[in-house]
C-alpha positions, 0 to 999 in steps of 0.5 A: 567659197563665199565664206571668209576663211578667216571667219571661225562659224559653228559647221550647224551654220557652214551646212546651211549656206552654200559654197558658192551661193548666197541664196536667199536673203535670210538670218541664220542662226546657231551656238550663239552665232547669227549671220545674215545673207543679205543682197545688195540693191538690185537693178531692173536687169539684173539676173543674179543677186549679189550677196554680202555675209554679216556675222555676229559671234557671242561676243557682240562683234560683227565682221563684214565678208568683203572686209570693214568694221560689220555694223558700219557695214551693216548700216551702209547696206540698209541706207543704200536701199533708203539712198536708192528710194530717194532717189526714185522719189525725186525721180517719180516727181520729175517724171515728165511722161508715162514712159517715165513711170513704166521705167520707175515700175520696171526699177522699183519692182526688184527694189521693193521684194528685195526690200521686203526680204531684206526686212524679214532676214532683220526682223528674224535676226532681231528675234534670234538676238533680242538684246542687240539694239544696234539689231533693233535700229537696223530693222527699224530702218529696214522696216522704213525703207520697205514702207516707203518702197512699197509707197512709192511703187503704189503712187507710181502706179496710181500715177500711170492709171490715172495718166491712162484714164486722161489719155483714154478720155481725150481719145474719145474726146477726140473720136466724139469730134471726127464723129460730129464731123463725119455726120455734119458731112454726111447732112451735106452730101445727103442735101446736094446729092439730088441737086448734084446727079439732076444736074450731071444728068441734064448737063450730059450731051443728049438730044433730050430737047429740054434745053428749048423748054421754058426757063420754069421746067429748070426751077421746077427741076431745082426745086424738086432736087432741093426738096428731095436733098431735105427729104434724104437730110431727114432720113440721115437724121432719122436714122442717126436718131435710131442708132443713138441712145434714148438719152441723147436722141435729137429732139 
């Protein structure tokens, strides 16, 4: 049973919580008596929610379920949100990588709903008890630490983007590099390759009778070789010239 049983509650009250779960953070109340179920910070792995129960009778005293003065208690639960902001802050301005930051996102998120719940169960409890001011500072502060999450998780995520967009932007730094150097390769081979093949045809050892030729039929092979490796130069600029944007075509 999660309600102490010292604790004398109203049953309009008893009939609305369970016996063995907080349920929902929320603010409850009947006769004069508010209680609020509210849920301790959670982490990035936590399946289930842990609850603590605050109660305020007519008389303005609060009691704590887990023992305690209740407004220390109170005020402890909502700055252990504002302790765990900033530590995720400072946690956010060290991050060294983008590893980091998903880890911060994978933290704050829990964080950030279990705080927006945690500002509406105040908020409906000041509105139940409007005299309260302790109420009124508590929902304040509730209010703060809810804004600031919400703050810190947006930074974090415009961090990873931009983070994002540098990485993609020096891939394709990179990518436009190989590029310029696969086409740098690919004039080299069209200019040699004539050159290359008339050479290995005539290097081969057949009786084709032009080793006894004159000396002009071998500058007359290099030339024509030299002069059909320009000719294929050309034609893997032209067709490059082709596949590019009118923009950025070769003049």
């Amino acid at each position: 049973m999660i309600i102490p049983p010292t604790w004398s509650l109203p049953d309009a009250i008893r009939a609305r919580l369970g016996q063995n779960t907080y349920g929902r953070q929320r603010a409850i109340f009947e006769e004069g008596h508010l209680l609020l179920v509210l849920h301790r910070p959670p982490g990035p792995d936590d399946a289930a929610r842990e609850g603590s129960l605050y109660w305020r009778n007519p008389a303005g005293d609060w009691q704590f379920s887990r023992g305690g003065p209740g407004p220390g208690a109170l005020k402890r639960h909502v700055q252990s949100y504002a302790e765990l902001e900033n530590k995720l802050t400072q946690s956010y301005e060290e991050a060294a990588d983008i590893t980091a930051l998903f880890d911060l996102v994978e933290a704050l998120t829990p964080l950030v709903r279990a705080a927006r719940n945690l500002h509406a169960a105040m908020q409906a409890a000041r509105e139940a008890v409007k005299g309260d001011l302790f109420l009124l500072e508590m929902r304040d502060l509730a209010y703060e630490v809810t804004r600031n999450f919400d703050l810190l998780l947006e930074d974090v995520r415009n961090a990873i983007q931009h983070r994002m967009a540098r990485e993609a932007e020096k891939q394709a730094a990179l990518s436009n590099q190989a590029l310029q150097a696969s086409h740098r390769l690919n004039i080299l081979a069209a200019l040699f390759f004539p050159l290359t093949a008339i050479a290995s045809l005539f290097g081969m050892n057949l009786a084709h009778g032009l080793d006894q030729a004159s000396v002009l039929i071998f500058w007359l092979v290099s030339v024509i070789s030299i002069g059909l490796g320009f000719a294929m130069k050309g034609w893997v600029l032209g067709k490059r010239n082709n596949d590019l944007p009118p923009s950025k075509k070769e003049s």
